[in-house]
C-alpha positions in Angstrom: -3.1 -65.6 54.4 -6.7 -64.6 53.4 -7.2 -61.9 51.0 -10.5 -60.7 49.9 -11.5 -57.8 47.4 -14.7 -56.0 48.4 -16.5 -52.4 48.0 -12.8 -50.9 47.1 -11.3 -52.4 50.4 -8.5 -55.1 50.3 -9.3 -57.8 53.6 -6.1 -59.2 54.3 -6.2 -62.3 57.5 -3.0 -64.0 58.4 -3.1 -67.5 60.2 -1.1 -67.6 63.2 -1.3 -63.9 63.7 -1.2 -62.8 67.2 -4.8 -62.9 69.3 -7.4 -61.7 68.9 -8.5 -62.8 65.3 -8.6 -59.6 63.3 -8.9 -58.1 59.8 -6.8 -55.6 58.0 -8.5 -53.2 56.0 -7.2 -51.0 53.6 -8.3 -49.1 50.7 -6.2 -47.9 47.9 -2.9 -49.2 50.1 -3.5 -47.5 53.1 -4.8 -48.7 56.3 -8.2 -47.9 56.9 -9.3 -50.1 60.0 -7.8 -53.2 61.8 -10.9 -54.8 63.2 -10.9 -57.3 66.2 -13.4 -59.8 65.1 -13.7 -61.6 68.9 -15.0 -58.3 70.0 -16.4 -56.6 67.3 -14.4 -53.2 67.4 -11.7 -51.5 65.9 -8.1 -52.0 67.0 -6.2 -49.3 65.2 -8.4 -46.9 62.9 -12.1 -46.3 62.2 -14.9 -48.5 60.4 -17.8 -47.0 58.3 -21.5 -48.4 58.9 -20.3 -49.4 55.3 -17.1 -51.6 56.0 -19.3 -52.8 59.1 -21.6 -54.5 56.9 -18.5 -55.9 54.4 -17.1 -57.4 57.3 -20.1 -58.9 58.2 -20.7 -60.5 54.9 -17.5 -61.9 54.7 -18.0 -63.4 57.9 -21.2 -65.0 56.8 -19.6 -66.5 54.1 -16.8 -67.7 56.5 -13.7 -65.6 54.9 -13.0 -64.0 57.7 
């Protein structure tokens, strides 16, 4: 499990989760977004220009 603290968001990843690869985002506890990262678009919720760009940084860094 990969969990990452950024902007107010919690970035949780689990290894072996189902396909695709995603991201859970949540923000004080509640689910915000879970974003497929193989297709760059939400799976369940809605992503801010914001958690867009968080996301993307993390992914730079290779986090996510």
């Amino acid at each position: 499990m990969g969990k990452y603290r950024r902007g107010g968001y919690v970035f949780i990843t689990w290894k072996g989760d189902h396909p695709p690869r995603h991201v859970h985002v949540y923000r004080d506890g509640k689910l915000i977004v879970k974003w497929d990262s193989d297709n760059q678009k939400p799976m369940k919720g809605a992503a801010t220009r914001r958690l867009l760009e968080l996301i993307s940084e993390l992914e730079a860094e290779g986090l996510l």
